[in-house]
DODOFI-237732 format. One record per residue (C-alpha): residue number from 1; x negated, y negated, z negated. Coordinates in Angstrom, 3 decimals, always signed. Layout:
N
+------+----------+----------+----------+
: resi :        x :        y :        z :
+------+----------+----------+----------+
:  NUM :        X :        Y :        Z :
...
+------+----------+----------+----------+
// end
This chain:
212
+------+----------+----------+----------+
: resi :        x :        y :        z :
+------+----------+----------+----------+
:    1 :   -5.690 :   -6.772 :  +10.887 :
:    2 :   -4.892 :   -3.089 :   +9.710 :
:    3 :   -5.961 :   -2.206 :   +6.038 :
:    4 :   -9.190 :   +0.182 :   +6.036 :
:    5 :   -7.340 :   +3.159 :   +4.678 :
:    6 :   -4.372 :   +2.451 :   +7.651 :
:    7 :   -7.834 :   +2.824 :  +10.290 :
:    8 :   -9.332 :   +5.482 :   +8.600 :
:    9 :   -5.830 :   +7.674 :   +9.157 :
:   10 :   -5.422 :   +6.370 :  +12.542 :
:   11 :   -8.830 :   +7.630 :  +13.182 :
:   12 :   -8.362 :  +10.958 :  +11.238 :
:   13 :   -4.575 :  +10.966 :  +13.447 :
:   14 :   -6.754 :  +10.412 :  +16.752 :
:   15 :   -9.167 :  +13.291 :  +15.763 :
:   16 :   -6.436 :  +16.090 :  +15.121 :
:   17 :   -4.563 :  +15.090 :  +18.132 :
:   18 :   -7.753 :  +15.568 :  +20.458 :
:   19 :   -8.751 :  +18.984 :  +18.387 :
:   20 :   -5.579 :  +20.364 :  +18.821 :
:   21 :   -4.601 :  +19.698 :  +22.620 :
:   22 :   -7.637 :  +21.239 :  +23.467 :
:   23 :   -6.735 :  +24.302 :  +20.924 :
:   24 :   -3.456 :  +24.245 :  +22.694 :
:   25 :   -5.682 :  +24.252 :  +26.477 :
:   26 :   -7.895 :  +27.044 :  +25.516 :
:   27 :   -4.759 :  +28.749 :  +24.556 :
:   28 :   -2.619 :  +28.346 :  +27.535 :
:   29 :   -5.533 :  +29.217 :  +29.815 :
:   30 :   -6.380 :  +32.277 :  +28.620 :
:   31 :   -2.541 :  +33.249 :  +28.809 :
:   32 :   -2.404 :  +31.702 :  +32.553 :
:   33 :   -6.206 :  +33.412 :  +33.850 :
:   34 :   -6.768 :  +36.281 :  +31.625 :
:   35 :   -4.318 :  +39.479 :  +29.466 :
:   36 :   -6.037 :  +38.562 :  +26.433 :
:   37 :   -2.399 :  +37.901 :  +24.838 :
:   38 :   -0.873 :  +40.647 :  +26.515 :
:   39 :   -3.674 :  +43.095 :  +24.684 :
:   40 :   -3.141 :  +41.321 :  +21.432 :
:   41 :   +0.545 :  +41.071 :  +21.215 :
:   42 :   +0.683 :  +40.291 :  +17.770 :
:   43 :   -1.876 :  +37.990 :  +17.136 :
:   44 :   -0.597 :  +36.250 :  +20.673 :
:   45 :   +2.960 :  +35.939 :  +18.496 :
:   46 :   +1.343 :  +34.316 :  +15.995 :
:   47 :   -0.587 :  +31.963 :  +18.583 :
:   48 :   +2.622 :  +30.637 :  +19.997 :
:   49 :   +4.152 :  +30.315 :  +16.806 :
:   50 :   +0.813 :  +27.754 :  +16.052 :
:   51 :   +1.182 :  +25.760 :  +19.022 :
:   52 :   +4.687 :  +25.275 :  +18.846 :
:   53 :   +4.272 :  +24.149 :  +15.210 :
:   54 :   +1.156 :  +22.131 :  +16.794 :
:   55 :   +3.240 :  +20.825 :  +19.602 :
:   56 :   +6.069 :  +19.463 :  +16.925 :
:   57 :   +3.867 :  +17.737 :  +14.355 :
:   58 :   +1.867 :  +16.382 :  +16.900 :
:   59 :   +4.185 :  +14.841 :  +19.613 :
:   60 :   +7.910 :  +15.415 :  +18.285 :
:   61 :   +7.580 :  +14.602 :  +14.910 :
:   62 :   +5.335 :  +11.341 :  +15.510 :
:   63 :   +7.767 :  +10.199 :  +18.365 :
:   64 :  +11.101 :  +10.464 :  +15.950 :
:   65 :   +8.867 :   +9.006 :  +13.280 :
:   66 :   +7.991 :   +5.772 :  +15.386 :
:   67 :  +11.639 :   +5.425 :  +16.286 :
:   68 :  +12.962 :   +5.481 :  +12.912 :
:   69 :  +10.442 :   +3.043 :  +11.996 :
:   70 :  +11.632 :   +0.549 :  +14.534 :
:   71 :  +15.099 :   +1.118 :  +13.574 :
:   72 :  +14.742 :   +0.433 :   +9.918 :
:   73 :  +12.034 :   -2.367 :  +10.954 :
:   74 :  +14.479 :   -5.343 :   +9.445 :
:   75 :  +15.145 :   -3.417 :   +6.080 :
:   76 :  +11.017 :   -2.591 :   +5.837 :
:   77 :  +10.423 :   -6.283 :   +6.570 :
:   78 :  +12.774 :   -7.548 :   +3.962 :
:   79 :  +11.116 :   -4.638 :   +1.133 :
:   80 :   +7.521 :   -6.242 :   +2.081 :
:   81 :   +9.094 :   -9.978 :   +1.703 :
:   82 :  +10.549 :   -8.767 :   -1.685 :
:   83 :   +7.333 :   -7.864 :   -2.908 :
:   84 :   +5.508 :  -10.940 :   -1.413 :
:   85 :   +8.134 :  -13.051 :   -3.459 :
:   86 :   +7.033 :  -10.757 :   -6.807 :
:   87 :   +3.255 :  -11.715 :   -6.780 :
:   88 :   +3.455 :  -15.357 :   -4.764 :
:   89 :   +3.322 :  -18.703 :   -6.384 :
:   90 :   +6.699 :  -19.868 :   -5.123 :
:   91 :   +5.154 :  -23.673 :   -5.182 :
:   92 :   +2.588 :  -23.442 :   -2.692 :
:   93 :   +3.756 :  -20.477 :   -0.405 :
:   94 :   +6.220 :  -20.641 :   +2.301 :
:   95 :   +6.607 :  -16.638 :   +3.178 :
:   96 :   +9.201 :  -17.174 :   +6.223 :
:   97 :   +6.194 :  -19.357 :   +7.922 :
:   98 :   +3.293 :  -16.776 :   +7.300 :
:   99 :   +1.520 :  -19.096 :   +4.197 :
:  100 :   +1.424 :  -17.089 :   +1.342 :
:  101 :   -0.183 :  -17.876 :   -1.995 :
:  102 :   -0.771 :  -15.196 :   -4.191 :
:  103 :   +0.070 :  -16.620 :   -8.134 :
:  104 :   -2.936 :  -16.881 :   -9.834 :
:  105 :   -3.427 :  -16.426 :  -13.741 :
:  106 :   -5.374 :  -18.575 :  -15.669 :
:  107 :   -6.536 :  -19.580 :  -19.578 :
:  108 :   -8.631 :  -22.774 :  -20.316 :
:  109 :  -10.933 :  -21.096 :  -22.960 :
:  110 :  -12.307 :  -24.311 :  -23.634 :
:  111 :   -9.090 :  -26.013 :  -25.319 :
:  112 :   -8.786 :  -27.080 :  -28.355 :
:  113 :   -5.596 :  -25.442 :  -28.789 :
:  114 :   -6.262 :  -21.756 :  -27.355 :
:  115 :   -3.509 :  -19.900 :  -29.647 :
:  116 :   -0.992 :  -22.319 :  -27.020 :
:  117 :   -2.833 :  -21.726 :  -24.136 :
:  118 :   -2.948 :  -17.846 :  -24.713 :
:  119 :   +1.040 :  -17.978 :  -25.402 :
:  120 :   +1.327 :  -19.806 :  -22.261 :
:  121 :   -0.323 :  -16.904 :  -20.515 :
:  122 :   +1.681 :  -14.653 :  -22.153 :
:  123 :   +4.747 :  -15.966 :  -21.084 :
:  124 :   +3.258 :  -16.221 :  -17.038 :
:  125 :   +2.278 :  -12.691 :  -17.673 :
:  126 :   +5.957 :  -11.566 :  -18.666 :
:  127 :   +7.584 :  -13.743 :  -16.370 :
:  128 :   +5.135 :  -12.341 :  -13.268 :
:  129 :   +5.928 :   -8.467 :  -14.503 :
:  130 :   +9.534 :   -8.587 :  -14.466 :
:  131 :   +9.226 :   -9.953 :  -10.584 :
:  132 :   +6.956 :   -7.360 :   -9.709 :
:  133 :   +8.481 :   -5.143 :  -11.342 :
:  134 :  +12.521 :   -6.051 :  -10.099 :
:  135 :  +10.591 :   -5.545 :   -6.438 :
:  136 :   +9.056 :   -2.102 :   -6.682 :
:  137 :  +12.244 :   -0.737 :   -8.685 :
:  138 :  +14.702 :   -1.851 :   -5.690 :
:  139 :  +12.393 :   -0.743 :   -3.128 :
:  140 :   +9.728 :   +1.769 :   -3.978 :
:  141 :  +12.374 :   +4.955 :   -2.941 :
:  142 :  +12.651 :   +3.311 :   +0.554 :
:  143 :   +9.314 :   +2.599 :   +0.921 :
:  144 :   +7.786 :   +5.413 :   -0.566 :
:  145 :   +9.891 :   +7.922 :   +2.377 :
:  146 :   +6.734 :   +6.050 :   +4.946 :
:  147 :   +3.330 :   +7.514 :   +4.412 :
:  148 :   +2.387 :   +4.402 :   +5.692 :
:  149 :   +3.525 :   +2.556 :   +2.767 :
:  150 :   +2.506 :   +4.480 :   -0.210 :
:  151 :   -1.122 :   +2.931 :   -0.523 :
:  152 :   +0.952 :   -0.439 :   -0.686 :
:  153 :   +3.033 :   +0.566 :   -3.433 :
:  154 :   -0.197 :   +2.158 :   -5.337 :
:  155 :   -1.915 :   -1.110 :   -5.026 :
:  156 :   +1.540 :   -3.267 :   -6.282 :
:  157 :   +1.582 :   -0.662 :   -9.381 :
:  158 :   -1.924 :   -1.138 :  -10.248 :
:  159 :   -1.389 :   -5.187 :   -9.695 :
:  160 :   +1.291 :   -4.526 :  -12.480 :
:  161 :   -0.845 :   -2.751 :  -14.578 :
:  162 :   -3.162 :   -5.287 :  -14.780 :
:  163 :   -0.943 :   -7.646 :  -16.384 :
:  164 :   -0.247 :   -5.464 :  -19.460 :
:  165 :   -3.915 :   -5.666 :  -19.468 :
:  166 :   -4.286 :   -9.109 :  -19.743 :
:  167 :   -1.243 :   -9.208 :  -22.214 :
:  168 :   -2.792 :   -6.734 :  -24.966 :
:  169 :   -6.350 :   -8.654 :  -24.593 :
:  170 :   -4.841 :  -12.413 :  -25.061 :
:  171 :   -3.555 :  -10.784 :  -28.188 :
:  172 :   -7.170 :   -9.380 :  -29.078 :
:  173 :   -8.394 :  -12.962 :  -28.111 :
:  174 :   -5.934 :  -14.982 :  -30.439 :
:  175 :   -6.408 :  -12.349 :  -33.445 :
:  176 :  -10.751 :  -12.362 :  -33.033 :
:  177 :  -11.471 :  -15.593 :  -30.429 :
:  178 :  -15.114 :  -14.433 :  -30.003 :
:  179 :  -16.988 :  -14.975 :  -27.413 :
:  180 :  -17.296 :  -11.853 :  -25.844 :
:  181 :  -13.136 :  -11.192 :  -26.074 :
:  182 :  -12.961 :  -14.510 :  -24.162 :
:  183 :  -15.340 :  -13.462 :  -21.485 :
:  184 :  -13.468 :   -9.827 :  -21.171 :
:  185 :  -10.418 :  -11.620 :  -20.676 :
:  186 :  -12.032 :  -14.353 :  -18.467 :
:  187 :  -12.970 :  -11.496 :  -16.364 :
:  188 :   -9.741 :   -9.318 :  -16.103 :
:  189 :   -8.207 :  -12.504 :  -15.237 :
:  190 :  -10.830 :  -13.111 :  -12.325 :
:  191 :  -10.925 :   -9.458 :  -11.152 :
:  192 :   -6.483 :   -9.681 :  -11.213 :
:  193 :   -6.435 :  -12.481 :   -8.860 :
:  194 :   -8.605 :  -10.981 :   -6.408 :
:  195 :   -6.881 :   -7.838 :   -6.238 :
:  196 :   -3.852 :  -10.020 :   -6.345 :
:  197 :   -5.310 :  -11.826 :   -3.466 :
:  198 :   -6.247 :   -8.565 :   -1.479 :
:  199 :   -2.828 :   -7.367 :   -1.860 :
:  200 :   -1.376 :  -10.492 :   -0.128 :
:  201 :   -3.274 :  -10.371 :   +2.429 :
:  202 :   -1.822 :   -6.455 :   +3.184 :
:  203 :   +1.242 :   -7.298 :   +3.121 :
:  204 :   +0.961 :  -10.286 :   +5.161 :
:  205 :   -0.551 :   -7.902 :   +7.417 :
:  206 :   +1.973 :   -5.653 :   +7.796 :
:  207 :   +4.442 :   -8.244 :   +8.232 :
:  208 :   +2.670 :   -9.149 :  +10.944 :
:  209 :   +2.815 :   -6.239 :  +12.521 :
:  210 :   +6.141 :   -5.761 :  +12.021 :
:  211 :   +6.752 :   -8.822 :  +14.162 :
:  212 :   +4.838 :   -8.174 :  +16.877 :
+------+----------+----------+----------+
// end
């Protein structure tokens, strides 16, 4: 299944192809049936110049685009495992298969010991960052050259984000364990593991799509 934002630019893709053939129609038949160019010599210049440009965004670029694509296919596939492996819980997932698990964070606010179980986050949090992190460093450049892929990487870089999040708040938590700081962090941890959840399920996506 194609992320929203990947159908809303195959749909915006769809609607500037369609506008401009028939730009490019209207153009060629008033050169073929009528010496409206031939008046307007200049502007007719420019015209051409348009639906050349037109013609090479449209069909030439797009065509050399797709075949790059497929020929760097096994180095995109292995940047989009790399990434999997920086955000799944390496116990319960088995990536070559399809059965991801996104690694989930967690803090028992109820124990009697929170100062451990906060330090104990801590240490998942650091430990989940520097994967992450080792991912997007090795392959955000390659990645980044496919407009395809730079949602993906926004939405990795964000996932990252969160985490020094929910490090600075379990240190508000352990200095002031109110209440309210638990619930705050109760809920950054709940909102992180959807998005963490959302963002394995896109790149399983495009995994799959790679494969097909």
């Amino acid at each position: 299944m194609r992320h929203p934002k990947q159908v809303q630019r195959r749909a915006l893709e769809i609607v500037t192809f369609v506008l401009a053939t028939a730009l490019i129609v209207v153009v060629l038949w008033l050169d073929i049936r009528t010496t409206f160019w031939q008046e307007l010599v200049i502007v007719g210049g420019i015209v051409a110049g348009f639906v050349t440009f037109l013609f090479t965004v449209l069909v030439i670029d797009k065509v050399l685009a797709r075949s790059n694509a497929r020929r760097w296919a096994p180095v995109t596939r292995l940047a989009l495992t790399e990434l999997l492996h920086g955000i799944a819980d390496e116990s319960e997932s088995e990536i070559s298969r399809g059965h991801i698990v996104a690694f989930h964070l967690r803090v028992d606010a109820g124990a009697q010991d929170l100062a451990s179980e906060l330090h104990a986050l801590r240490v998942d949090v650091l430990h989940e960052r520097r994967k992450l992190s080792a991912a997007l460093g090795t392959w955000t450049t390659f990645l980044a050259s496919s407009d395809d892929h730079q949602d993906l990487l926004l939405h990795s870089a964000d996932a990252a984000a969160h985490l020094d999040e929910i490090r600075d708040l379990s240190l508000e938590v352990e200095r002031d364990p109110s209440d309210t700081s638990i619930a705050q962090l109760a809920a950054l941890l709940e909102r992180r593991n959807r998005g963490l959840d959302a963002l394995v399920a896109e790149l399983g996506d495009r995994l799959g799509a790679l494969q097909t």
